[in-house]
C-alpha positions in Angstrom: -14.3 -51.2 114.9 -15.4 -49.4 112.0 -16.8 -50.1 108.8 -17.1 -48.7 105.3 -20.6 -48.8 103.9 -20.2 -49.6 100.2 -23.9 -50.6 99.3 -24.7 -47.1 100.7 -22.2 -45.1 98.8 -22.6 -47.5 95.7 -26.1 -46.1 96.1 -25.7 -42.7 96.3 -22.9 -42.8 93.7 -25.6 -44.3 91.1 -28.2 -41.5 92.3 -26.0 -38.7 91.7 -25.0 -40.6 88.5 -29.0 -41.4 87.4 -30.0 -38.0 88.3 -27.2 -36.7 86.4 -28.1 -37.9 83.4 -31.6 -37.2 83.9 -31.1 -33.7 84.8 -28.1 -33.4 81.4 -31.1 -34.1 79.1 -34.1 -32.5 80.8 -33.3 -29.9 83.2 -32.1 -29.9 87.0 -35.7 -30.3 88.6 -36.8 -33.0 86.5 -33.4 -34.6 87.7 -33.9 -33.8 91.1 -37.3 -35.7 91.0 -35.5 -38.0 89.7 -33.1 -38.0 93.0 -35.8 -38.0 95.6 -37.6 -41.1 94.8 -34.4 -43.3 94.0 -33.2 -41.9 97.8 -37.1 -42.8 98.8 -36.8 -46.2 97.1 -33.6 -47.2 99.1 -34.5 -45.8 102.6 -37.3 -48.5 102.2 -35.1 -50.9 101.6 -35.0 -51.1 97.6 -31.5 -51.6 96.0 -30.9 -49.1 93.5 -29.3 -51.1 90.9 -32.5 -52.8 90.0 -35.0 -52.3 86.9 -37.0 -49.3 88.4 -37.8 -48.0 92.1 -40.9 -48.4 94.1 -43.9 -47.0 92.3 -45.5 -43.9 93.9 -48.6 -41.7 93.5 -48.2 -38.4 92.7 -49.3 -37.0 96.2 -46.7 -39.8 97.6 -43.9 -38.2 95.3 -45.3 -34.3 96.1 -44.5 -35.3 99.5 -40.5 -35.9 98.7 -40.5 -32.4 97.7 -39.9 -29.2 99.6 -42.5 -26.7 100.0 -45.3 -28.8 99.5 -47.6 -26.2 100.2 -46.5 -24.6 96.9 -46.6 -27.3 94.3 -48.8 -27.7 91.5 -49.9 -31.2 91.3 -51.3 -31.1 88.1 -47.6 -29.4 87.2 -46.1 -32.7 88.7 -48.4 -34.8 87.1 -47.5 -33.2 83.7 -44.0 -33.3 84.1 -44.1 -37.1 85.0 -46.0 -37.8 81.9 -43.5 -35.8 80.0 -40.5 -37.6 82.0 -42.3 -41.4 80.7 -43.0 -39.9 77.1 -39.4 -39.1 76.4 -36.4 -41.1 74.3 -34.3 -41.4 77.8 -38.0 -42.6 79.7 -36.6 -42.0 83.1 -40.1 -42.4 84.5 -42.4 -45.7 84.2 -45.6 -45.8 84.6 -48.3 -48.4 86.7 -51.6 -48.8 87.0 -52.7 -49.8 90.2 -55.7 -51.8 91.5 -57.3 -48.3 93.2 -57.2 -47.1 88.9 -54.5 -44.7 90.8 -51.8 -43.7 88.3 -48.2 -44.7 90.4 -45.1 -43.7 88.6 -40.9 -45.2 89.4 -38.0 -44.3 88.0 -37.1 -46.4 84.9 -33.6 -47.4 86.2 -32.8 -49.6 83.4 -33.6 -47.1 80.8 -32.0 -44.8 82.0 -29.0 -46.8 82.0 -29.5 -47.8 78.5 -29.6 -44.5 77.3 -26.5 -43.4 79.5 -24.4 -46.2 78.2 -25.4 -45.4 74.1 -24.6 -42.0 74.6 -21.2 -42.8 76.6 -20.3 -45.1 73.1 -21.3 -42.5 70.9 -18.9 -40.3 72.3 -16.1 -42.9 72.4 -17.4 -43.5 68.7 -17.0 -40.1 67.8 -13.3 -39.6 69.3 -11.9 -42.8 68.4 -12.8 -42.2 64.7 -13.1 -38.4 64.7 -16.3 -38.8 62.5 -19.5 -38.3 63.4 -20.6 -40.5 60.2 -20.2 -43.3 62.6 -22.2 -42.4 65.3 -25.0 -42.1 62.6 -24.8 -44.9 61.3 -24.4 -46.7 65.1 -27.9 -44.5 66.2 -29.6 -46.1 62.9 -28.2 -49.8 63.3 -29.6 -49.6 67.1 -32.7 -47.9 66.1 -33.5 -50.2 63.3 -32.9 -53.5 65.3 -31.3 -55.4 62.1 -30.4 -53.4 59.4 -28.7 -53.8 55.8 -26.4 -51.8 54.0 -28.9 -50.5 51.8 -31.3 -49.1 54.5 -28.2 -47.4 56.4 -27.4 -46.0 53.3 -30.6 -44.7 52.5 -31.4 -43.1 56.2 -28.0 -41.7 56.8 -27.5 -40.3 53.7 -24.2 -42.1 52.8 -22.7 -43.8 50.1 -22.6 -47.6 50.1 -18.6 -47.2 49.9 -18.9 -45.0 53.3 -21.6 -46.9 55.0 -19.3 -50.1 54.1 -16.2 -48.9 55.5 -18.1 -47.0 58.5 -19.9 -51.0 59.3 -16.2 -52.5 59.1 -14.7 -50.2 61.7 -17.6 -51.1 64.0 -17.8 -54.3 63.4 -14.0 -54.8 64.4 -14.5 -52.0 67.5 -16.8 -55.2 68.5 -19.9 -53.3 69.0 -21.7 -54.3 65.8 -22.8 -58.0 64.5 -22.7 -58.9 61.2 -25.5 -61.4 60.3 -25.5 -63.5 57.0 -28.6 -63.4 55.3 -27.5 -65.2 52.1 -24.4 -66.2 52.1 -24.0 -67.7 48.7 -25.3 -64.3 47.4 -22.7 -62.4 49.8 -26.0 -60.7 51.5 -25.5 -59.5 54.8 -27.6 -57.4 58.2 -26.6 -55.6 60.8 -27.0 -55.1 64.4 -25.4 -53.7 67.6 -24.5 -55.6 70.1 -24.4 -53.6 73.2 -24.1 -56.3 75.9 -20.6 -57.8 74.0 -19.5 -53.9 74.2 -19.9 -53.5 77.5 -17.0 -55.0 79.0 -14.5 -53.2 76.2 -16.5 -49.5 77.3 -15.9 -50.1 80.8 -12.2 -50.7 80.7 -11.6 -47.8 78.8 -13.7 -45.8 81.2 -11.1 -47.3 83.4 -8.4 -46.0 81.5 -9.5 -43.0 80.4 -10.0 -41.8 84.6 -6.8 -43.0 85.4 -5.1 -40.9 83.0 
């Protein structure tokens, strides 16, 4: 008798996926990296659906590559720092107990930053404006965030950034707060994790058209 292996293709299917991004936003070797020490993580055993893989020096990581021989590790080292000082942070770094910088792949973040830019997109056709995928970047940047700040760092009217703050509020993926409510005063914040479920069925639908 024979049996399918989800967990293993579940796990390749989110290290394609991962290093996709990855690679989307800063080139195909920085994905690649990217690649080799998720597949690294899970041969030891490490699901790759958690927060971040197993942390790594950079000689350990070196190793994952072909044509060690011809690798730069200062190159490596640079290009991991970059990776952990970037918006997507696909790599996390740890201190370890030898003063030994280790670096992982920041799973989660990467995830983060996947899912935003998957809702922008879905922002952007559903509304055919990218006024609202301004004003969605701002509202998530800013944490909580009034009319009057949106209007001031998206460059809108009030009249716009109202109407703009309506239609997400009602597409569910933004949370209207009430500062003062006998004043009418209102914030503003995004809330991804109420979203989620609403972006992934239309996922479904939109790959089963």
């Amino acid at each position: 008798m024979f049996r399918v292996n989800l967990k293993m293709i579940i796990n390749q299917l989110r290290i394609e996926s991962f290093g996709g991004a990855v690679s989307d936003r800063l080139g195909t070797i920085a994905g690649d990296l990217v690649k080799r020490m998720m597949r690294n993580s899970v041969l030891h055993g490490k699901s790759a659906s958690l927060g971040q893989t197993e942390p790594l020096s950079v000689q350990q990581i070196i190793s994952l590559l072909n044509q060690t021989s011809n690798i730069d590790q200062n190159k490596i080292r640079q290009m991991l720092e970059d990776m952990s000082n970037d918006q997507l942070k696909p790599i996390k770094k740890h201190k370890s107990s030898s003063e030994e910088m280790k670096y992982s792949v920041n799973l989660a973040s990467i995830l983060y930053f996947s899912q935003s830019k998957m809702i922008e997109s879905l922002l952007e056709t559903k509304f055919n404006s990218k006024s609202h995928v301004r004003v969605y970047r701002a509202t998530q940047a800013l944490g909580v965030v009034s009319e009057k700040q949106l209007e001031e760092t998206c460059l809108l009217s009030v009249k716009v950034v109202r109407k703009i703050l309506l239609d997400l509020t009602v597409e569910g993926i933004v949370e209207q707060l009430e500062i003062n409510l006998n004043k009418g005063v209102y914030a503003y914040s995004v809330k991804l994790s109420g979203y989620l479920p609403i972006l992934r069925e239309r996922i479904l639908k939109v790959s089963l058209i």
